[in-house]
N, CA, C and O atoms as a printed pandas DataFrame, in Angstrom:
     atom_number atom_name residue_name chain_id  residue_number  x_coord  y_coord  z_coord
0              1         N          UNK        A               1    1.270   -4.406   -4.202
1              2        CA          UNK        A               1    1.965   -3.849   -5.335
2              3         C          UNK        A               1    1.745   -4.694   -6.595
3              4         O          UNK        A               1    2.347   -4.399   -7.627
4              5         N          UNK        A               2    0.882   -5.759   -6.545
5              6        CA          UNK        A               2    0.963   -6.787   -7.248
6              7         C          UNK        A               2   -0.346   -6.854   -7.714
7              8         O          UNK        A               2   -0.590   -6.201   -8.728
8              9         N          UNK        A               3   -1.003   -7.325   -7.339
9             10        CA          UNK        A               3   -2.834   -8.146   -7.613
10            11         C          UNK        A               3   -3.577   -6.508   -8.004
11            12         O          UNK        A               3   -4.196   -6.571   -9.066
12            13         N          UNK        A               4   -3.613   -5.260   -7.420
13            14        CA          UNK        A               4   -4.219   -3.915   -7.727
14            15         C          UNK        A               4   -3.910   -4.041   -9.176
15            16         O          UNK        A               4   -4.626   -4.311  -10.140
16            17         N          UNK        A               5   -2.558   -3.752   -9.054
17            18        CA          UNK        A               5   -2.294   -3.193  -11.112
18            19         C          UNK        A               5   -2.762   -4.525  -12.006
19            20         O          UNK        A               5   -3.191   -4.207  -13.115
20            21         N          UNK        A               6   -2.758   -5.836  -11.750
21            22        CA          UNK        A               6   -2.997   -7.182  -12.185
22            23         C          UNK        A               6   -4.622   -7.422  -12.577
23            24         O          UNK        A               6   -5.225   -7.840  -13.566
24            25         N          UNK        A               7   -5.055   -6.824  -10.982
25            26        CA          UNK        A               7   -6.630   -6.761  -11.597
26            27         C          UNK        A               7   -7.397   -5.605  -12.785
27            28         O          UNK        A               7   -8.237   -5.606  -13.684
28            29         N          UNK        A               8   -6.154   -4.383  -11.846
29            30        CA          UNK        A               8   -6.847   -2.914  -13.240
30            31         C          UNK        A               8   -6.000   -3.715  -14.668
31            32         O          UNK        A               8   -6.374   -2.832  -15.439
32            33         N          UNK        A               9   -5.375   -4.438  -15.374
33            34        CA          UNK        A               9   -4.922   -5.139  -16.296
34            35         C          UNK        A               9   -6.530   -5.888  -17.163
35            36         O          UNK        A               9   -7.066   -5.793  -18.267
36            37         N          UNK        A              10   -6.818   -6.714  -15.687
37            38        CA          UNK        A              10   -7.725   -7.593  -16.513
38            39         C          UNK        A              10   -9.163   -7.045  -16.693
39            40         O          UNK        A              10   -9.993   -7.567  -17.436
40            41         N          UNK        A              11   -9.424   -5.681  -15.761
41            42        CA          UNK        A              11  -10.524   -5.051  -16.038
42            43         C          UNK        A              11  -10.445   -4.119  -17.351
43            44         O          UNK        A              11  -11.555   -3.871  -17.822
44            45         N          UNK        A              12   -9.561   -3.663  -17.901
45            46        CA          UNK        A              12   -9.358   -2.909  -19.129
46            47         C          UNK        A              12   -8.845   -3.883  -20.048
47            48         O          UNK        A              12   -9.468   -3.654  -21.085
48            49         N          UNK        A              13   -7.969   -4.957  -20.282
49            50        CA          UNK        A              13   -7.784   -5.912  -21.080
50            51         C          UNK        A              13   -8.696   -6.960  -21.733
51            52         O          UNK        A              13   -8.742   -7.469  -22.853
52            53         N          UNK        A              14   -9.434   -7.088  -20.552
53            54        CA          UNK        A              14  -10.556   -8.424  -20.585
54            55         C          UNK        A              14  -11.459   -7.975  -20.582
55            56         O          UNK        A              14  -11.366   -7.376  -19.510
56            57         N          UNK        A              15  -12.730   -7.648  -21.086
57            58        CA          UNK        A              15  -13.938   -7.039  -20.528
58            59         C          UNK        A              15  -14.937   -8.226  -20.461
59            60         O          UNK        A              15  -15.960   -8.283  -19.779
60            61         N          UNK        A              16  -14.334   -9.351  -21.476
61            62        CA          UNK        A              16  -15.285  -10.676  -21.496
62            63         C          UNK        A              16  -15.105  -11.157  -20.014
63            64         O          UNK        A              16  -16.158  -11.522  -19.491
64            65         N          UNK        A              17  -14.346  -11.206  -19.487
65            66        CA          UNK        A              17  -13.641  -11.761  -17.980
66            67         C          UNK        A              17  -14.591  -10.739  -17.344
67            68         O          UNK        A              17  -15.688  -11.241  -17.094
68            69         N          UNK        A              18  -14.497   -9.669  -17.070
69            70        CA          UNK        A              18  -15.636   -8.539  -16.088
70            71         C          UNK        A              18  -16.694   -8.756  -16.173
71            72         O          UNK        A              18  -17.259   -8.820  -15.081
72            73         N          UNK        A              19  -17.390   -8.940  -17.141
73            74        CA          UNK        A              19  -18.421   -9.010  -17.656
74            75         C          UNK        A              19  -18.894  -10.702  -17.079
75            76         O          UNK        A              19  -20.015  -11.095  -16.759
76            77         N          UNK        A              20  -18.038  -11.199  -17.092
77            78        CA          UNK        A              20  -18.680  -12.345  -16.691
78            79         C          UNK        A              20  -19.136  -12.893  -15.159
79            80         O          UNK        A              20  -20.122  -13.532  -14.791
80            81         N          UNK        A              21  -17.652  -12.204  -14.238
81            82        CA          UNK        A              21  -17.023  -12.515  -12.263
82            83         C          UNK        A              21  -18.246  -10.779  -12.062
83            84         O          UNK        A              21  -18.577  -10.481  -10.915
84            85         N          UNK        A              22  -18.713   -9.928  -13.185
85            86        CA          UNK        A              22  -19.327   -8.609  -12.470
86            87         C          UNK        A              22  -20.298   -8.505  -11.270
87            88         O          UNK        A              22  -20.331   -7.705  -10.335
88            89         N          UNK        A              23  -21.380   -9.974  -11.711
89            90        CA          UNK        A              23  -22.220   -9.980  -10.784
90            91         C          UNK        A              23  -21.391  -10.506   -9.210
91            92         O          UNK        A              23  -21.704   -9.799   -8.252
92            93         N          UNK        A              24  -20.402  -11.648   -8.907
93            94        CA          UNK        A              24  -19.949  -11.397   -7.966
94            95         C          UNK        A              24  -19.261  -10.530   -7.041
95            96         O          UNK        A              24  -19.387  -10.557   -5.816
96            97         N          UNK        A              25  -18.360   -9.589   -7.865
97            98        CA          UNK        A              25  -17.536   -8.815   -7.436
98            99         C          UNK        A              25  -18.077   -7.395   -7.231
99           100         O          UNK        A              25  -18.074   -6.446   -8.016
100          101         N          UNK        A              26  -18.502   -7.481   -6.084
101          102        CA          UNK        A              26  -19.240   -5.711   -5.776
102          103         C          UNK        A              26  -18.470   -4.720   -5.849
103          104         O          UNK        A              26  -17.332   -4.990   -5.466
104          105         N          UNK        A              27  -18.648   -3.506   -6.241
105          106        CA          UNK        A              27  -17.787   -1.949   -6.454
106          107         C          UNK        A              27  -16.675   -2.012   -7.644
107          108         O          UNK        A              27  -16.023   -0.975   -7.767
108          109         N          UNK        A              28  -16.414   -2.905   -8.393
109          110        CA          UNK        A              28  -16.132   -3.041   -9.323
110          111         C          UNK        A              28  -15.471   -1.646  -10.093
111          112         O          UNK        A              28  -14.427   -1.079  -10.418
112          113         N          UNK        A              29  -16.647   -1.595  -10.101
113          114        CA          UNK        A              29  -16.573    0.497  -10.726
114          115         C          UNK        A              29  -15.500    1.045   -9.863
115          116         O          UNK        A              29  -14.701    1.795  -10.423
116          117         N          UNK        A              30  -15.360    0.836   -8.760
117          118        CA          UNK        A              30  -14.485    1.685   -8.055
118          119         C          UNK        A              30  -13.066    1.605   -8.514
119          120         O          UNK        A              30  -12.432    2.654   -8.399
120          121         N          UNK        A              31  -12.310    0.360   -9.115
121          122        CA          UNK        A              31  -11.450    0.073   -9.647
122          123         C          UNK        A              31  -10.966    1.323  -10.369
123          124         O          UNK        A              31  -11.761    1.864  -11.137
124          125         N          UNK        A              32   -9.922    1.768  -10.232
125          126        CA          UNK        A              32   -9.315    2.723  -11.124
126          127         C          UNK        A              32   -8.193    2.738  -11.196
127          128         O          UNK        A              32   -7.698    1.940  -10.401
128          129         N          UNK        A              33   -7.229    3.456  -11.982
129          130        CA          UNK        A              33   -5.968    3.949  -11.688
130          131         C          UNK        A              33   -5.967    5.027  -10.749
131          132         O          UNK        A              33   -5.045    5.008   -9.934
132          133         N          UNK        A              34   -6.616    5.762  -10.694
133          134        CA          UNK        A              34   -6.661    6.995   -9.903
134          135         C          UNK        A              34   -6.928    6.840   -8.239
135          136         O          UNK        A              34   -6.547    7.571   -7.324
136          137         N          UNK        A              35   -7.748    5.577   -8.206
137          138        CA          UNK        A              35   -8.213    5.267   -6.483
138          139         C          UNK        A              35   -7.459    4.587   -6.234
139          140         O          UNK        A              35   -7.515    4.138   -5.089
140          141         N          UNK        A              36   -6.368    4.132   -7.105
141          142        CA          UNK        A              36   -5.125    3.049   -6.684
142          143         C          UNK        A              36   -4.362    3.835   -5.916
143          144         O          UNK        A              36   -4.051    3.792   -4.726
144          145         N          UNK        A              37   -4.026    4.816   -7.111
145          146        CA          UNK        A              37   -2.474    5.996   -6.501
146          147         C          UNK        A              37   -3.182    6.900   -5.473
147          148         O          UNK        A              37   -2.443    7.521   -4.709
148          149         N          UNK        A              38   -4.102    7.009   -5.389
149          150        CA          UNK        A              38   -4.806    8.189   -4.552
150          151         C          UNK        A              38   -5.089    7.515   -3.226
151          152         O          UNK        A              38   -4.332    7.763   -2.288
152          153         N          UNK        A              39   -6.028    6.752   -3.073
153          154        CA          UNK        A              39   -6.085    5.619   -1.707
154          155         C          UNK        A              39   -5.621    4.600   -1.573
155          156         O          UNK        A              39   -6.233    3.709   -0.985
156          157         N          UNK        A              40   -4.693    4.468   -1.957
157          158        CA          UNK        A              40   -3.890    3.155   -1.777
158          159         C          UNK        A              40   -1.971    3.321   -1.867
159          160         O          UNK        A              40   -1.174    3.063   -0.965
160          161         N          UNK        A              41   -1.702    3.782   -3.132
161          162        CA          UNK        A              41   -0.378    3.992   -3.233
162          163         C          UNK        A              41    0.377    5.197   -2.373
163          164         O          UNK        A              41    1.335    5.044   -1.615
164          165         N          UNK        A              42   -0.201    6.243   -2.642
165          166        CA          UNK        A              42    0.099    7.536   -1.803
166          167         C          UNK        A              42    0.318    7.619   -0.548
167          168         O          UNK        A              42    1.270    8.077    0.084
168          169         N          UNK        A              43   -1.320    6.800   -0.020
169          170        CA          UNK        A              43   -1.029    6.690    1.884
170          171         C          UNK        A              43   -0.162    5.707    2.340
171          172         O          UNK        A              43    0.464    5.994    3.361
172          173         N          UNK        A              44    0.136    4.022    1.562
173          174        CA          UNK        A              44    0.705    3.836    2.190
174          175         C          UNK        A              44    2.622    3.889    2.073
175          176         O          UNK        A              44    3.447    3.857    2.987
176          177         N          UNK        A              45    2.793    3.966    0.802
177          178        CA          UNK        A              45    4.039    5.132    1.161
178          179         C          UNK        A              45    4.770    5.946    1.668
179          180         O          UNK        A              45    5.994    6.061    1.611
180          181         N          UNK        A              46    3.792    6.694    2.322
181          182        CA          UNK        A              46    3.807    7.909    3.086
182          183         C          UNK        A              46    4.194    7.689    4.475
183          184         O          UNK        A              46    5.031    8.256    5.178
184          185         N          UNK        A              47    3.031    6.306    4.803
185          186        CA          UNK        A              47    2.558    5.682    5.941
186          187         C          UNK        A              47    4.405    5.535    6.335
187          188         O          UNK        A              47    5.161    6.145    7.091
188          189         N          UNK        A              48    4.592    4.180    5.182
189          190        CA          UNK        A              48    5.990    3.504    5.195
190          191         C          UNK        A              48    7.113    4.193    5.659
191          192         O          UNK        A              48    7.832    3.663    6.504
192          193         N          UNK        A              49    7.391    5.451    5.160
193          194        CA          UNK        A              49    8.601    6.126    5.314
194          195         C          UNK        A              49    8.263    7.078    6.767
195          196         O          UNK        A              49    9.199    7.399    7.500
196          197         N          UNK        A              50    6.931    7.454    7.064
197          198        CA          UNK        A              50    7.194    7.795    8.484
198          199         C          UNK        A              50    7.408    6.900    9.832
199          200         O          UNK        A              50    7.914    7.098   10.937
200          201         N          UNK        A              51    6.755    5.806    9.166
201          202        CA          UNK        A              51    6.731    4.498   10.054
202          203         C          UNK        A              51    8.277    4.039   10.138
203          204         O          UNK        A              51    8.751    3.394   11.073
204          205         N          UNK        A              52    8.944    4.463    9.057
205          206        CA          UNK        A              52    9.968    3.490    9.058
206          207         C          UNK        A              52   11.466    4.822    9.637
207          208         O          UNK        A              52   12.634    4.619    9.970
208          209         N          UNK        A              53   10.691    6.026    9.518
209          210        CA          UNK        A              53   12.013    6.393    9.828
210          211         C          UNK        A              53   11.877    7.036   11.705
211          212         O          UNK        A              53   12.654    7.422   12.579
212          213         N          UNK        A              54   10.585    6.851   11.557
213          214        CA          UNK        A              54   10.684    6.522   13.282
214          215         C          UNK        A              54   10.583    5.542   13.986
215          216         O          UNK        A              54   10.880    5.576   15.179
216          217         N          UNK        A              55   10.271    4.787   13.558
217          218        CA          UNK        A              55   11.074    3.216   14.095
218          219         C          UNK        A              55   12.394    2.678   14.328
219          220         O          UNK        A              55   12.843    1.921   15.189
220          221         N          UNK        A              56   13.025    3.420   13.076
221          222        CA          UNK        A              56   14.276    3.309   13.214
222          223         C          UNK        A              56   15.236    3.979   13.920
223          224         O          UNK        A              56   16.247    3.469   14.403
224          225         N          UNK        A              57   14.767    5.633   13.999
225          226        CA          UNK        A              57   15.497    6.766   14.764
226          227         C          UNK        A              57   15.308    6.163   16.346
227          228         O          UNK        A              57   16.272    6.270   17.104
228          229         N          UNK        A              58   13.898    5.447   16.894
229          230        CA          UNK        A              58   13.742    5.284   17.752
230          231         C          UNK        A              58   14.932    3.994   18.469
231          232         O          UNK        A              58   15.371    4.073   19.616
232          233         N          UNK        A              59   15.257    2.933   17.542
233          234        CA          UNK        A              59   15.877    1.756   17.639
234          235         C          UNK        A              59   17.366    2.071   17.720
235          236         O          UNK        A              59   18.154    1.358   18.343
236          237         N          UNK        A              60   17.811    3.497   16.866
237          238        CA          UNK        A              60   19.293    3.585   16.823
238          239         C          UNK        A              60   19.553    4.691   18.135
239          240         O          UNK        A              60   20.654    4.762   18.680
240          241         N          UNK        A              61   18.423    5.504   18.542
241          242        CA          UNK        A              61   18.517    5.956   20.108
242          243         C          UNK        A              61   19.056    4.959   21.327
243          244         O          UNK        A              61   20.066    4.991   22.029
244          245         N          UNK        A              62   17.889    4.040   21.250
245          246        CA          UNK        A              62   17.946    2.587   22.105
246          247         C          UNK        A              62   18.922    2.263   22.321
247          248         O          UNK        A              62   19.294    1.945   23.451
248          249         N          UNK        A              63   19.783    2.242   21.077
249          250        CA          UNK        A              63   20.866    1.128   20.906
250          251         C          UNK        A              63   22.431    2.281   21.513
251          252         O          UNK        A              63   23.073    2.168   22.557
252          253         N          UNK        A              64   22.568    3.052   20.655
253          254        CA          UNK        A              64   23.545    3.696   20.140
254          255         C          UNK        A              64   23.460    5.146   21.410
255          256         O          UNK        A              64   24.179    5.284   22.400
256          257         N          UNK        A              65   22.549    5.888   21.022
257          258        CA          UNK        A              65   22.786    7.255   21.360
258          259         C          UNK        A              65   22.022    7.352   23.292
259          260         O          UNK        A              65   22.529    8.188   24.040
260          261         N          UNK        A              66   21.109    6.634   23.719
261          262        CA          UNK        A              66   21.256    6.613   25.328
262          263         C          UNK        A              66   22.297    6.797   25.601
263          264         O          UNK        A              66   23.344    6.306   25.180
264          265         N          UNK        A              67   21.969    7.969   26.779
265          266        CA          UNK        A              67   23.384    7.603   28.013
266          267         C          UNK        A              67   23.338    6.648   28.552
267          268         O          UNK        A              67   22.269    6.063   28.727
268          269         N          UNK        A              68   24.618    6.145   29.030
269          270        CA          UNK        A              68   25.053    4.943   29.603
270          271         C          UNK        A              68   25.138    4.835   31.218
271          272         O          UNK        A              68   25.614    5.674   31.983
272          273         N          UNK        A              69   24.589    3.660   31.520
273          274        CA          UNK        A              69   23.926    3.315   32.585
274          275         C          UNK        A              69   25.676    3.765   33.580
275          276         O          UNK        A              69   26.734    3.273   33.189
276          277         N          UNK        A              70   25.637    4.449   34.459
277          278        CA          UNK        A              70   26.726    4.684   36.061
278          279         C          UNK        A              70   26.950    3.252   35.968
279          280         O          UNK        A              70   25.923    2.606   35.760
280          281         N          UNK        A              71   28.264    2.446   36.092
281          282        CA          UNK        A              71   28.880    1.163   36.521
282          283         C          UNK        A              71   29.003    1.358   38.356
283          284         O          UNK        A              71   29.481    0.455   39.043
């Protein structure tokens, strides 16, 4: 959430800075706002809240809603 928007910052802010790290840094070009929110922000969001709300439904089953073991 941090270093993506930090780097699209210094690639549109700085071009002396790109221009200089370009030859190391391969795909460069690929950098966008659009491949951020599109392959990156979107899926794992998405990822997060299904991950997280079945992880959790699964944990408050476990805990809470099993029937209880015959004494």
């Amino acid at each position: 959430m941090y270093f993506i928007p930090y780097a699209l910052s210094i690639k549109y802010f700085d071009p002396q800075f790109v221009a200089t790290v370009g030859d190391e840094v391969s795909h460069l070009d690929l950098l966008t706002w659009q491949a951020f929110f599109m392959k990156n922000l979107i899926p794992v969001t998405i990822g997060n809240i299904i991950g997280g709300a079945v992880l959790v439904a699964a944990v408050y089953w476990a805990i809470f809603l099993r029937p209880a073991a015959p004494k």
